[in-house]
Backbone as XML, in Angstrom:
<?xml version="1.0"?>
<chain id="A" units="angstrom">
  <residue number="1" name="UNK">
    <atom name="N" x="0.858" y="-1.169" z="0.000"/>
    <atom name="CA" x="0.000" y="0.000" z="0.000"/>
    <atom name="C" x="0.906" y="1.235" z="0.000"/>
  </residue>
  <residue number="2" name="UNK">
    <atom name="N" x="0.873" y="2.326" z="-0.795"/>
    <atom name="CA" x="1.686" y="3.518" z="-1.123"/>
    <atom name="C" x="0.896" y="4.289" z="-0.167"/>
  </residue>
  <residue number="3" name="UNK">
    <atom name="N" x="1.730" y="5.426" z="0.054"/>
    <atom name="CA" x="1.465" y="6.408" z="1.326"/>
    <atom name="C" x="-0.199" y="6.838" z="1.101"/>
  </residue>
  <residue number="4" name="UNK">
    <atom name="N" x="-0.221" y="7.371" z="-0.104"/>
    <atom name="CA" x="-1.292" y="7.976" z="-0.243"/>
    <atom name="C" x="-2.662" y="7.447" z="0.139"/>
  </residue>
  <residue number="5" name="UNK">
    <atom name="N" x="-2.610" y="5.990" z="-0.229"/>
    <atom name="CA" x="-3.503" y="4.967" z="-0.030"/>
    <atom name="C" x="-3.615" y="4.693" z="1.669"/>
  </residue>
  <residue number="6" name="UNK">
    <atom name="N" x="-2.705" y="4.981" z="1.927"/>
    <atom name="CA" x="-2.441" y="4.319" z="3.596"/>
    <atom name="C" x="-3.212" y="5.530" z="4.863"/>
  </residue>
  <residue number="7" name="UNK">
    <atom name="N" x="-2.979" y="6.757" z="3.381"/>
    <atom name="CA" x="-3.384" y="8.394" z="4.101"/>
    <atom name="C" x="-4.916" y="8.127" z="4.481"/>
  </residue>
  <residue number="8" name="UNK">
    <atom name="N" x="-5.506" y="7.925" z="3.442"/>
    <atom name="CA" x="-6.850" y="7.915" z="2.715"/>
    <atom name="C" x="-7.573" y="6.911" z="3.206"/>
  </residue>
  <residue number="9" name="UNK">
    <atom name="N" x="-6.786" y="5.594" z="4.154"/>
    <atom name="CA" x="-8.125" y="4.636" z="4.900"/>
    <atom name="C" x="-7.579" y="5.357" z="6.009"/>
  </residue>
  <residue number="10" name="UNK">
    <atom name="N" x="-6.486" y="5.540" z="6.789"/>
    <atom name="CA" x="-6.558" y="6.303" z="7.666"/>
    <atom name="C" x="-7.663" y="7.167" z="8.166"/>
  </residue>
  <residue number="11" name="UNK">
    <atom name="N" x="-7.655" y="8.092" z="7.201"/>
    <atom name="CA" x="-8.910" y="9.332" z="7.373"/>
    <atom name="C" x="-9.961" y="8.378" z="7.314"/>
  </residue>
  <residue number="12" name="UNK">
    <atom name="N" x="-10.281" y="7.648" z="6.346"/>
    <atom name="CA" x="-11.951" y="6.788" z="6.501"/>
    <atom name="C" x="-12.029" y="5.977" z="8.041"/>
  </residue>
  <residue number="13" name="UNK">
    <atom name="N" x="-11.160" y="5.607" z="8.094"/>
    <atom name="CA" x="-11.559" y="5.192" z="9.640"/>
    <atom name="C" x="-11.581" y="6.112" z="11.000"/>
  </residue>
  <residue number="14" name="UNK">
    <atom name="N" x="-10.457" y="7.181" z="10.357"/>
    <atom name="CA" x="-11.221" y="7.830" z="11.952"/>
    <atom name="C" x="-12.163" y="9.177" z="11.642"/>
  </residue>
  <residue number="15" name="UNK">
    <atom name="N" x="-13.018" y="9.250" z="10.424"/>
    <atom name="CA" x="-14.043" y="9.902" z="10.249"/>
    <atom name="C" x="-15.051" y="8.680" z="10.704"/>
  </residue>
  <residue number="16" name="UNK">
    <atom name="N" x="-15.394" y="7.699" z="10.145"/>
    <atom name="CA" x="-16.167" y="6.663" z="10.488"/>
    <atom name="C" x="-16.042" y="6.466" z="11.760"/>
  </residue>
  <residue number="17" name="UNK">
    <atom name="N" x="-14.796" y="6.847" z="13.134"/>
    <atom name="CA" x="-14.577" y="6.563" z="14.028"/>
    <atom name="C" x="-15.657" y="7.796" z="15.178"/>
  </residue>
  <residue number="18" name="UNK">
    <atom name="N" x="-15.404" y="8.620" z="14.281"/>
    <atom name="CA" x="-16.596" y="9.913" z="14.505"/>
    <atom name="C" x="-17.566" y="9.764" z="14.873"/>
  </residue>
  <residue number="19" name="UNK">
    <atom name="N" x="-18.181" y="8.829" z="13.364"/>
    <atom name="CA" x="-19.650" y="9.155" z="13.182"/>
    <atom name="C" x="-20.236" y="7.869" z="13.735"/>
  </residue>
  <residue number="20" name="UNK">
    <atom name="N" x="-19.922" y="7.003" z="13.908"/>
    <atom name="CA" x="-20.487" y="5.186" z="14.536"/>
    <atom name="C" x="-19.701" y="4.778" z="15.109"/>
  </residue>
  <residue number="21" name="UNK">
    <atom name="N" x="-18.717" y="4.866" z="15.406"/>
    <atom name="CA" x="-17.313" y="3.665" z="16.265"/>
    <atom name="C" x="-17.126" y="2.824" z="14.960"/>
  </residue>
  <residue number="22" name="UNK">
    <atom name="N" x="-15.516" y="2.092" z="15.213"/>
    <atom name="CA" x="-14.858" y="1.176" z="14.723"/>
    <atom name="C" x="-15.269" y="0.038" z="16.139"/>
  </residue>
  <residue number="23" name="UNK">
    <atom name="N" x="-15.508" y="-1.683" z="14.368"/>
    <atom name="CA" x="-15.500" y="-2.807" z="15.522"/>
    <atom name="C" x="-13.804" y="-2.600" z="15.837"/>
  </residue>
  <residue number="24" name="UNK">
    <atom name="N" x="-13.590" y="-4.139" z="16.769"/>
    <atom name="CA" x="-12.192" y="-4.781" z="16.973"/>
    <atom name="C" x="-11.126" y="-4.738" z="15.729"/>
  </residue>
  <residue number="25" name="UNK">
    <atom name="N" x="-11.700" y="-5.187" z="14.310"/>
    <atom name="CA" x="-10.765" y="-5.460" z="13.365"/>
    <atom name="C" x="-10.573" y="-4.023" z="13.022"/>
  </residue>
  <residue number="26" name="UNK">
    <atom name="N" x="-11.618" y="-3.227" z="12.548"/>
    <atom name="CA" x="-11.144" y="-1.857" z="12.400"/>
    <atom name="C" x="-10.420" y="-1.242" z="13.119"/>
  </residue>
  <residue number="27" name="UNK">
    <atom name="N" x="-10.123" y="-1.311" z="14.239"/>
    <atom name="CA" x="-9.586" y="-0.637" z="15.496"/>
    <atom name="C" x="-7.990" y="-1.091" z="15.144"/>
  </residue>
  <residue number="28" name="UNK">
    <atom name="N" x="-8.161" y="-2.559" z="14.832"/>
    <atom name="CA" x="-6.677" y="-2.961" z="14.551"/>
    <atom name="C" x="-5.651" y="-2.734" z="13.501"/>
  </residue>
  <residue number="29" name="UNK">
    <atom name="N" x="-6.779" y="-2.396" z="12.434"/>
    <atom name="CA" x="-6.112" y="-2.261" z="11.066"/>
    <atom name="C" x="-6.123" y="-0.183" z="11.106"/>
  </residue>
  <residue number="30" name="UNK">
    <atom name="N" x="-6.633" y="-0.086" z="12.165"/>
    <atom name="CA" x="-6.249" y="1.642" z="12.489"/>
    <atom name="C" x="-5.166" y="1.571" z="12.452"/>
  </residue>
  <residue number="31" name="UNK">
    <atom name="N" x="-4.778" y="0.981" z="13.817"/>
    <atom name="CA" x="-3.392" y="0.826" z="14.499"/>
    <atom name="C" x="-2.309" y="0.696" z="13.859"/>
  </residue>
  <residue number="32" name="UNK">
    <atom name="N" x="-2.473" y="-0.768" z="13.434"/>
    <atom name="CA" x="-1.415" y="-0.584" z="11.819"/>
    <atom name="C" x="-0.764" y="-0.131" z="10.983"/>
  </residue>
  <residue number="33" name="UNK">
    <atom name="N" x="-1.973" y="0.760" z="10.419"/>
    <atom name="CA" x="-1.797" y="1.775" z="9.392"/>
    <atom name="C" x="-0.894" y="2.900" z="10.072"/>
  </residue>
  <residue number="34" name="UNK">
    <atom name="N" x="-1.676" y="2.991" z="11.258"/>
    <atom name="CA" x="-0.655" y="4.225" z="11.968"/>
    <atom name="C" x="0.888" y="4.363" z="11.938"/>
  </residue>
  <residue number="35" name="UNK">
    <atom name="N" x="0.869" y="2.979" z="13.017"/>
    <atom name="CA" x="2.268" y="2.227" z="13.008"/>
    <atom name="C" x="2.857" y="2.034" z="11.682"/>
  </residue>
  <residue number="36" name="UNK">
    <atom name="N" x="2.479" y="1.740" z="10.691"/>
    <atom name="CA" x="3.018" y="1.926" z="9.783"/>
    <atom name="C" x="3.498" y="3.206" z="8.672"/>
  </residue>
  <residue number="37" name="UNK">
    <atom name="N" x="2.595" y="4.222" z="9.108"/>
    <atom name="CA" x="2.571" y="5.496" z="8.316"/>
    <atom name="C" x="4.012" y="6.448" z="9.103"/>
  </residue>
  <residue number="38" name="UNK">
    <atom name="N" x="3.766" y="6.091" z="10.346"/>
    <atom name="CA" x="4.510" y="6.720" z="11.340"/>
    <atom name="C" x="6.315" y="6.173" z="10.689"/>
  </residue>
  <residue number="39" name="UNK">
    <atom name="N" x="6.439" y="4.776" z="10.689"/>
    <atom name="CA" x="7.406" y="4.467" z="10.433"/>
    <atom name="C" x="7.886" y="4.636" z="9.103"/>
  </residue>
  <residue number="40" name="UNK">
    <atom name="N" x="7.026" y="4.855" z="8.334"/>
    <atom name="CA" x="7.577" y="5.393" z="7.000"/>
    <atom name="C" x="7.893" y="6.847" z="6.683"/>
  </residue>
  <residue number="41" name="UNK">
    <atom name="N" x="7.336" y="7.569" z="7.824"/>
    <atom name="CA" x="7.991" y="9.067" z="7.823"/>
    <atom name="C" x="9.352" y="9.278" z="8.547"/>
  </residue>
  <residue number="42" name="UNK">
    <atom name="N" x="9.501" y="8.418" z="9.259"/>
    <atom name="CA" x="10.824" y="8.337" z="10.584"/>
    <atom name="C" x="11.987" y="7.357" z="9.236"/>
  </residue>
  <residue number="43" name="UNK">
    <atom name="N" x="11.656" y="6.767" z="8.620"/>
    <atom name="CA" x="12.775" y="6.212" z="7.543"/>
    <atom name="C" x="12.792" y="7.704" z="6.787"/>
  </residue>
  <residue number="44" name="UNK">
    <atom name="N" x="11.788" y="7.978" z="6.338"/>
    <atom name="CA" x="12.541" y="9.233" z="5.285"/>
    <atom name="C" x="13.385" y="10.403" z="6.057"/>
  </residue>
  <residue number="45" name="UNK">
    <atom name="N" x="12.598" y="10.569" z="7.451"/>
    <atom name="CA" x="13.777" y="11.461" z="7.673"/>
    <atom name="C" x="15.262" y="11.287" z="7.917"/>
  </residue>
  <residue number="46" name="UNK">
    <atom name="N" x="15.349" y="9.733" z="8.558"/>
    <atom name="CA" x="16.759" y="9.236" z="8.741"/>
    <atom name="C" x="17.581" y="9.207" z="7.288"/>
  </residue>
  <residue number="47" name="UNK">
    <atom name="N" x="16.430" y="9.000" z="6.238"/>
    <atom name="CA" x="17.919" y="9.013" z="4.904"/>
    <atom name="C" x="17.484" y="10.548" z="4.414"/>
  </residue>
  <residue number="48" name="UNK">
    <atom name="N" x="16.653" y="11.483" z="4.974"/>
    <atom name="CA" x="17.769" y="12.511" z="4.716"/>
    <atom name="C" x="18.615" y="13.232" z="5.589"/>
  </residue>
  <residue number="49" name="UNK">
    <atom name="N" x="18.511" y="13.094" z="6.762"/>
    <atom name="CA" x="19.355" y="13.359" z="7.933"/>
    <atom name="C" x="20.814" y="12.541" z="7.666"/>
  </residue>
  <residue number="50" name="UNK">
    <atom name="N" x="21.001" y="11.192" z="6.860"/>
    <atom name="CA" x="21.980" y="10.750" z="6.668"/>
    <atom name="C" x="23.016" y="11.291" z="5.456"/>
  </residue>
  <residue number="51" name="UNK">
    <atom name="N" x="21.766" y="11.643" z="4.671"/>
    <atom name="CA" x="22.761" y="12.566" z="3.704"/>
    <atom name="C" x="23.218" y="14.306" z="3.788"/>
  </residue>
  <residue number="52" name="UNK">
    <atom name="N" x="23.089" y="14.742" z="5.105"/>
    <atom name="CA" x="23.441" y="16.262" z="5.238"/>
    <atom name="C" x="24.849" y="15.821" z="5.605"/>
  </residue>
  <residue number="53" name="UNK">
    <atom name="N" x="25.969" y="16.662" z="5.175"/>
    <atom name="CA" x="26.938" y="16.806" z="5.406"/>
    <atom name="C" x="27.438" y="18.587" z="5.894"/>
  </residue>
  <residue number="54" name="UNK">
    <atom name="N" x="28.126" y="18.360" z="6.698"/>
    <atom name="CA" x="28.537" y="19.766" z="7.247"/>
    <atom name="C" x="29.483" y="20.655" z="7.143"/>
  </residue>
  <residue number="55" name="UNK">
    <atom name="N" x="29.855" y="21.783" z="6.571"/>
    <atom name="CA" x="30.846" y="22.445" z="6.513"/>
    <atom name="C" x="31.496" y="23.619" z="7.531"/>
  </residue>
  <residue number="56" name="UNK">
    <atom name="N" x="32.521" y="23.149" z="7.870"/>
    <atom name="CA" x="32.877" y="24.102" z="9.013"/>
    <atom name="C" x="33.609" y="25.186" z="8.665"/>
  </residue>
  <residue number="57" name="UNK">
    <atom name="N" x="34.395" y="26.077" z="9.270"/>
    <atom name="CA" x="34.430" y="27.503" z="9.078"/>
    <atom name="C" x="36.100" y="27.284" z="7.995"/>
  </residue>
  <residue number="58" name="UNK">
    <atom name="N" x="36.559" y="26.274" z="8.529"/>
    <atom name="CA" x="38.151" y="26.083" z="8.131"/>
    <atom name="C" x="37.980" y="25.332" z="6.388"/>
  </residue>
  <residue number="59" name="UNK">
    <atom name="N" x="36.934" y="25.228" z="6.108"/>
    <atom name="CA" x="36.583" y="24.189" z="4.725"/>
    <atom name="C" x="36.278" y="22.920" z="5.090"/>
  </residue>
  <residue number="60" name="UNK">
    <atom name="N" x="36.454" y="22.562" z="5.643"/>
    <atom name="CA" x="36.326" y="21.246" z="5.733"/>
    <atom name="C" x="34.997" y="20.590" z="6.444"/>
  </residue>
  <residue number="61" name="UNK">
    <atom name="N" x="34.615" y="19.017" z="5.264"/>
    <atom name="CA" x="32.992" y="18.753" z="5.559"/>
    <atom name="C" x="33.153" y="17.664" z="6.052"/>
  </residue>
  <residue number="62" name="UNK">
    <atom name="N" x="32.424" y="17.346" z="6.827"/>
    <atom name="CA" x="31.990" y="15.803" z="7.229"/>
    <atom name="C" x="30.814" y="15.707" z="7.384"/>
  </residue>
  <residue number="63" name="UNK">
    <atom name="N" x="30.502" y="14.403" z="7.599"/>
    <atom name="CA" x="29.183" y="14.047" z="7.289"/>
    <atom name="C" x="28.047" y="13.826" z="8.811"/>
  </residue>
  <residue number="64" name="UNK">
    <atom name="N" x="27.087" y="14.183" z="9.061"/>
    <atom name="CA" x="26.719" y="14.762" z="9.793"/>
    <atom name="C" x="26.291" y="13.384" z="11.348"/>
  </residue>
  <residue number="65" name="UNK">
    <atom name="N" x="26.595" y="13.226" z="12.093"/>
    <atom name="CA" x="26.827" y="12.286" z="13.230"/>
    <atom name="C" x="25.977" y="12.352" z="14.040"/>
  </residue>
  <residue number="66" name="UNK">
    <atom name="N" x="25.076" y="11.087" z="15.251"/>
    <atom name="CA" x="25.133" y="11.324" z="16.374"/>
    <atom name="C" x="25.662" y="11.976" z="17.629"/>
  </residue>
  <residue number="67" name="UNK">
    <atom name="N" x="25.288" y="12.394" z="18.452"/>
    <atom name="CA" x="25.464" y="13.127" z="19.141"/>
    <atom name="C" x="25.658" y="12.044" z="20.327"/>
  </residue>
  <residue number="68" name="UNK">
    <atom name="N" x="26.766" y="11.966" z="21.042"/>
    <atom name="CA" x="27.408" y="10.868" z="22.009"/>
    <atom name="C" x="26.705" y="10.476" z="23.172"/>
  </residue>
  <residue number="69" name="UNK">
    <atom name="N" x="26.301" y="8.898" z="23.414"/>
    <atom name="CA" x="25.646" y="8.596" z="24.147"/>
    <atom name="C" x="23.768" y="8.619" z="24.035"/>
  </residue>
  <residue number="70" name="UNK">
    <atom name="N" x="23.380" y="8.492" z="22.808"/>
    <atom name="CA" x="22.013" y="8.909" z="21.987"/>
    <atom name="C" x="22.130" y="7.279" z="21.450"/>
  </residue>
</chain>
């Protein structure tokens, strides 16, 4: 399922969650989707957080690191 698709039952279930309640399976395949939407935004930011590289005042770049003990 592509984001957009994943956006779009999202919203149908918690508009439907509105207007009548979700049973058990709906409730679960909420969850899911969540858990899953969530984790596909936290991957994109890690590969672009992995590709910033930094330039310091002297020229010189490296590539951008954890912060110690994280």
């Amino acid at each position: 399922m592509n984001v957009e698709e994943m956006i779009k039952r999202i919203n149908e279930l918690y508009h439907k969650s509105q207007a009548e309640g979700l049973n058990d399976a709906e409730l679960k395949e909420q969850q899911e989707l969540r858990r899953a939407y969530v984790a596909n935004i936290r991957g994109n930011l890690k590969s672009q957080l992995d590709s910033i590289y930094i330039k310091e005042a002297d020229g010189s770049v490296h590539k951008l690191e954890k912060k110690q003990g994280e």
